[in-house]
N, C-alpha and C positions, 0 to 999 in steps of 0.2 A: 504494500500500500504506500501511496506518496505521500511524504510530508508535508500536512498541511499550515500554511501561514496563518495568525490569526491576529486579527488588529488589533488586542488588548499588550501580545508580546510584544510587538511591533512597536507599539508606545509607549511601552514601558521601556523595549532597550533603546529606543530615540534618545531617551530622556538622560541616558547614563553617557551620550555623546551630546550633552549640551553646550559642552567646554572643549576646546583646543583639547588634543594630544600634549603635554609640558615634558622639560626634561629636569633636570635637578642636579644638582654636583653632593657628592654624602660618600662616606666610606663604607666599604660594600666587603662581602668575603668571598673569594676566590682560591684559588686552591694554590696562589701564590701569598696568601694571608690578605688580611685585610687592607686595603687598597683607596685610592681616591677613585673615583668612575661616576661617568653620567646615565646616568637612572631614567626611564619611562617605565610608561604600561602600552604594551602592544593588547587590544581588543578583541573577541571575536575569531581570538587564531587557535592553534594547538602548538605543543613546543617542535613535534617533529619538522611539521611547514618552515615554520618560521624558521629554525635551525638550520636547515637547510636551503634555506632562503639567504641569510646569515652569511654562510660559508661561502656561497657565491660572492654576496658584495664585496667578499676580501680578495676572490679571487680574481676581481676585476683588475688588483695593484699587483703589481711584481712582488712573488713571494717565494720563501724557504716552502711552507708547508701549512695546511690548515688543517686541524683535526678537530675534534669533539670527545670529549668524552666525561661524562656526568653533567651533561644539560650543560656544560661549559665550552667552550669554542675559542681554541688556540690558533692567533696568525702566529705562524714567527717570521721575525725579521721581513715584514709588509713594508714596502717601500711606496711613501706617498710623495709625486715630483716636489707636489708645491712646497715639501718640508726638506726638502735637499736629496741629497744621497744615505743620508743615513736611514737605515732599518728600523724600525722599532717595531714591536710586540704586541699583540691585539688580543685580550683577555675579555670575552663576554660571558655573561649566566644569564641564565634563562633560568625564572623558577616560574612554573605551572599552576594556575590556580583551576581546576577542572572545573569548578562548581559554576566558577561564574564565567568561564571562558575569557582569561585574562594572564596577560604572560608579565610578570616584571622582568624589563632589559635594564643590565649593568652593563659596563662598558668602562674599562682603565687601560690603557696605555703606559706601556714600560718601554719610556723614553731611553733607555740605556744605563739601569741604575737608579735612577726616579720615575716614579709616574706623575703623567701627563695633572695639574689642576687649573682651574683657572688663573688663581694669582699669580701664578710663578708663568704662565704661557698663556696667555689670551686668546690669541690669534689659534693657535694650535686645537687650543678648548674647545672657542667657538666654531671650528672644521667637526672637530666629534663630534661635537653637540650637532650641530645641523643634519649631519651623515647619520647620529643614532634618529634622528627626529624625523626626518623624511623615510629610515628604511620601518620608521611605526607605526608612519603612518601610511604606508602602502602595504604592509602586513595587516592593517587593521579594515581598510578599503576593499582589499582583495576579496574575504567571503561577504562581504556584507553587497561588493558586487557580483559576487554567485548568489546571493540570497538576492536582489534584485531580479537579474538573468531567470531566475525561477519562478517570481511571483508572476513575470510579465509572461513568463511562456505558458502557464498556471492559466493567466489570464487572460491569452490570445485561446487556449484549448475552451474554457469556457464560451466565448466568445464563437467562437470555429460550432460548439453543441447549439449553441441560442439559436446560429444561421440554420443547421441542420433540423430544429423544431419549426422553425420559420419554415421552411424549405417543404417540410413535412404537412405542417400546415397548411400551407396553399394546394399543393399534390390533395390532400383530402379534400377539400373544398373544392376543386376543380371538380374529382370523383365523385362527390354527390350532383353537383351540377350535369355530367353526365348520365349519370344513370336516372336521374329527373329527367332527361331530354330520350333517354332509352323508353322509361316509362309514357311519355307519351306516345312518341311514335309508337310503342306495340299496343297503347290503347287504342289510339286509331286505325291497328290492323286490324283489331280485334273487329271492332265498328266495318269493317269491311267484311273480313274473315264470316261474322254474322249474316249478311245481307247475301254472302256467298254461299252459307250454308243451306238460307231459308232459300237462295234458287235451288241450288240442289237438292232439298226436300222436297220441290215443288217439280221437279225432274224426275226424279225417283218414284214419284205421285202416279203422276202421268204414265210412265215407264211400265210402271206393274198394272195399271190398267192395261196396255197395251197388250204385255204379256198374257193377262189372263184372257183378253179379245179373242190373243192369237193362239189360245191354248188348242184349239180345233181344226189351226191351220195345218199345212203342213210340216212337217219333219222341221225344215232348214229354218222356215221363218220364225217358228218357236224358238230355234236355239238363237236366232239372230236377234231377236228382242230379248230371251233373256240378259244376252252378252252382253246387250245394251245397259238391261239395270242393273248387270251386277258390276260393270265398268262405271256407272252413275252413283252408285253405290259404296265402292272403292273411295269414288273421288268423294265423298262425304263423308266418307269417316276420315280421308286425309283430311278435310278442311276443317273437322270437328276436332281432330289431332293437334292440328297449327294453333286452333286456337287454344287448345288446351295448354300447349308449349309457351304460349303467348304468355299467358295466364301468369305460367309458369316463372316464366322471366320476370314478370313485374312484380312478385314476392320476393322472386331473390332480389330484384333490384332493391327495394324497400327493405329488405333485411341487410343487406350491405348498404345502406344509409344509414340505417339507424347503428351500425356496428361502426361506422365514418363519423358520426356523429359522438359517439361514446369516444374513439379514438380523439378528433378533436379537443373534448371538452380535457382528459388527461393531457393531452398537449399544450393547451392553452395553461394548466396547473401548473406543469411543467418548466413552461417556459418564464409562468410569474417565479416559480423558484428560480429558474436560471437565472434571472435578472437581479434576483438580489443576490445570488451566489458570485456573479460580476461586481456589484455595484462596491459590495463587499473586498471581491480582491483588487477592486480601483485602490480602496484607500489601504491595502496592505502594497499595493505596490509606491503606492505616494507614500508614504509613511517608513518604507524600505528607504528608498530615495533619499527623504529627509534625514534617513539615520546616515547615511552615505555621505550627503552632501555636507554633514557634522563634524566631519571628522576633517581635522588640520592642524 
């Protein structure tokens, strides 16, 4: 079953993105000892994503080696140009908070003997700082724009069912409109069908008078007047047939209206559901959006 969006979660996690992404300068524990490093909360992610999200942005710099290990994430010797030639060391943790889907990022720099803080390197910091800031806030954008991607697709398949009740609904309404136009037309065979029978009763009439006239005649003429009525006869019971078929049809026509008409009225239920089941995921997809557009 797919997971469904609901505008009460929707608004409530909007609301926990009311505020920028921030970063923070504080001494942090790593598994080089407690350290200076710049702090956030990355949103909405998980540690492995992001971790390995991580490992890439280092690998973007000339480096010795990038590993991980215990939610922690080592460059060595990561050469960034704007800071010269020299190397230095890229220590991140990631610690996990599952419940609320939120990751705190630390981030310290081992300058070669000291780590990177603001007062003693400004300019330096404020690179960290910007670099931890933007990679949390595009960790934290990423599923909130898959949970986007999905309300809307959510909500174009709605959309796609509403056209198909539509669609459904007019094909039935069409369908009764024909078989109303079937039902005349076989009433007014009918109206023929009759007029044709009562000649042929009135043939048939005739016929067997004839035949009994000629009961006396000879051999040939007898059978040739029976031939008569019972070919007159034939054709009477077919024209009593048609009508009967006639008949026939204009019940079934009428019982497939009114079975068009039952489909209809669940259609039309139907489709007042769909509409609020739409209207519904309108504001879980604005409300996505808004939590989206929150984050910086």
């Amino acid at each position: 079953m797919k997971k469904l969006f609901t505008v009460t979660a929707i608004c409530f996690a909007a609301f926990a993105f009311s505020q920028s992404i921030n970063t923070k300068e504080s001494n942090e524990k790593f598994s080089t000892g407690s350290q200076n490093a710049v702090v956030t909360t990355i949103y909405e992610n998980n540690a492995n994503d992001v971790i390995g999200e991580w490992k890439k942005v280092l690998k973007e710099y000339k480096y010795e080696k990038v590993k991980e290990s215990d939610n922690e994430v080592f460059g060595d010797n990561i050469l960034i140009k704007d800071w010269g030639n020299n190397p230095v060391d890229f220590y991140a943790k990631f610690e996990e908070d599952k419940k609320t889907k939120t990751l705190k990022m630390s981030v310290a720099v081992d300058l070669g003997g000291t780590y990177l803080t603001s007062s003693a390197d400004r300019d330096k910091f404020k690179f960290v700082e910007k670099m931890v800031k933007e990679f949390a806030i595009k960790m934290t954008k990423e599923p909130i724009s898959g949970l986007v991607k999905s309300a809307e697709k959510q909500q174009a398949k709605l959309e796609d069912q509403q056209k198909d009740l539509e669609k459904e609904n007019k094909e039935l309404n069409e369908d009764i409109v024909d078989y109303k136009k079937k039902i005349t037309k076989a009433e007014k065979e009918i109206i023929d069908k009759d007029v044709e029978i009562e000649k042929k009763k009135s043939e048939v009439k005739i016929q067997k008078k004839v035949v009994d006239a000629s009961s006396g005649a000879v051999n040939e003429q007898a059978k040739s007047s029976q031939k008569i009525l019972e070919k007159l006869e034939d054709q009477l019971k077919d024209s009593e047939k048609d009508k009967k078929n006639l008949q026939g049809d204009i019940e079934d026509y009428n019982k497939k209206i009114k079975k068009a008409e039952k489909e209809i009225k669940t259609n039309e239920e139907d489709q007042t559901k769909k509409k609020s089941e739409i209207e519904t995921q309108k504001k879980v997809v604005a409300e996505t959006k808004k939590k989206l557009d929150a984050v910086n």
